[in-house]
N, C-alpha and C positions, 0 to 999 in steps of 0.2 A: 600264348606267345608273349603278350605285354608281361605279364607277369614273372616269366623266365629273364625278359631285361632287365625288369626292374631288381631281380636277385641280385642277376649279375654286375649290374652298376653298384647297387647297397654294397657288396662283395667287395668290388674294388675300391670303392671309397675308404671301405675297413681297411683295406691292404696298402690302400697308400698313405693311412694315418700310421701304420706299424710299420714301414719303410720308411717315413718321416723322419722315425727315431733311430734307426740305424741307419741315414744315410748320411750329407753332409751339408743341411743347409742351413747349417746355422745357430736358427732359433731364436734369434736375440741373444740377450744378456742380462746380466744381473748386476745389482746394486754393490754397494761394498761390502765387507765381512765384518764381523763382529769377533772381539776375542775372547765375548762369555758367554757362554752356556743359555741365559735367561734372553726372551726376546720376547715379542706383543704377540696376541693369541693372530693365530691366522683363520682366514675367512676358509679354507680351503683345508682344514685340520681333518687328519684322519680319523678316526676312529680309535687310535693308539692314544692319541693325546689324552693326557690326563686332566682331569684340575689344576691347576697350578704347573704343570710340565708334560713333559711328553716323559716316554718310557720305552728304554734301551735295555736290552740284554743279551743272553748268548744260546744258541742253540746248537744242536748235533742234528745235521741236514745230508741225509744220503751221503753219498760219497764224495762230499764235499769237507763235513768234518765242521767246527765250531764256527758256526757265522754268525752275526749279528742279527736281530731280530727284532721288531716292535713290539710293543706293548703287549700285542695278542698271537705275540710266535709268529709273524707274518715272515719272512726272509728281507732284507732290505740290502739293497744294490748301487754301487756307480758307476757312472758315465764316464767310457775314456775322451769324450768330448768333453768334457767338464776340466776346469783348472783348478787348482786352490781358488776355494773362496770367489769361484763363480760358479753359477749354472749357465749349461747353455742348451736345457732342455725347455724348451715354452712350447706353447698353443697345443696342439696334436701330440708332441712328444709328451707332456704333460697328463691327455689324458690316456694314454699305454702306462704312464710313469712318474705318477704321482709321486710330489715334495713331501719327504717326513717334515711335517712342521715341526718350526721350534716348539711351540704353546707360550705360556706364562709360565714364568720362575725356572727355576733349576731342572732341567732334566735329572728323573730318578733312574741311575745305570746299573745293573749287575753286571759281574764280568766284563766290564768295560773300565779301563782306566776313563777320570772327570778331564784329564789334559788331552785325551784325545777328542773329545767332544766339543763343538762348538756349535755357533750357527750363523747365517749371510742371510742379508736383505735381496730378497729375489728384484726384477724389474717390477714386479706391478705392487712390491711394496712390503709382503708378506714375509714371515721366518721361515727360515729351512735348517733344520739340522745337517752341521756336517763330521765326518770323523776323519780325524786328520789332513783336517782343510775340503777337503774332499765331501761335496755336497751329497745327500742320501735320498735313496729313493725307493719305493715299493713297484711291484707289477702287477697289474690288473689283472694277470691270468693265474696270478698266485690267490688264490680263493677260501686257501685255511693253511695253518701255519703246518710249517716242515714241507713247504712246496719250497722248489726253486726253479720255476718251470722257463725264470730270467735267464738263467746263468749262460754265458757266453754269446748271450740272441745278438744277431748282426757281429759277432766278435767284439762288440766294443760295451757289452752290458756285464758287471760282476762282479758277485757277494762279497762281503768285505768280514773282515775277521777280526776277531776282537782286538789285535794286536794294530790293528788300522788299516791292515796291506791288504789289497786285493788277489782274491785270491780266481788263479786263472784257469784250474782244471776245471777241465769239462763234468755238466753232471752227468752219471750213468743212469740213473732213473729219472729227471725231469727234461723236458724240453730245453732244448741249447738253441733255436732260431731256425731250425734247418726245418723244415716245409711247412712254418708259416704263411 
């Protein structure tokens, strides 16, 4: 019987850190934006980042059509709580919805215009890639590229397309948020 609580609380701890991110409390804030590409390596770098920059390009993701992707095909997403050239996804939100770092030097982009690419000083100091102002992020439950198991979670999470715009159709093959 202890052991069925202890599920159940670990349970809901998970569920109120992925509520965190689709609801509305906030999060803090971030630092100011930057209007080049190049930024300082972050402590908190993907996996994507490369030597010298991080790495952008384009992929064909179900029924969603040409999205932007990291380095390793991962799908990468934004926040409609997020503004130009802020985040306002910190603590918990963060770990559902990890920051594409900036890295060092120039992001390497395929199929991505360099003027749509920037990056912004998050609050605790670190770079974030953004595309068209609009800061970038990966999802934990995306685990190999061509997942977008993000797309539409809580209505306010979605992949962005090479062109800079988010794109809002729902996916027909990955998870949209609904019985998380």
């Amino acid at each position: 019987m202890k052991r069925m609580g202890r599920l159940v609380g670990v349970t809901a701890l998970g569920l109120a850190g992925l509520t965190a991110c689709g609801g509305g409390n906030g999060y803090g804030s971030s630092g100011s934006s930057s209007s080049t590409p190049s930024a300082a390596p972050s402590s908190q770098a993907p996996s994507s980042q490369a030597a010298g920059g991080s790495k952008l390009g384009t992929a064909s993701v179900g029924s969603l059509g040409t999205v932007v992707v990291d380095g390793n095909g991962r799908t990468v997403y934004v926040f409609d709580k997020d503004t130009k050239n802020k985040s306002n996804c910190e603590g918990g939100c963060l770990a559902q919805w990890p920051a594409v770092a900036a890295g060092t030097g120039t992001p390497r982009l395929t199929g991505i215009s360099p003027s749509l690419v920037g990056s912004i000083t998050r609050s605790d100091g670190t770079k974030q890639l953004t595309i068209n102002g609009m800061p970038i992020y990966l999802f934990a439950r995306d685990t190999q590229a061509g997942q977008a198991n993000g797309q539409a979670f809580g209505g306010i999470w979605w992949v962005i397309g090479p062109d800079g715009k988010k794109i809002t159709t729902k996916a027909s093959s990955s998870g949209n948020g609904n019985g998380y």
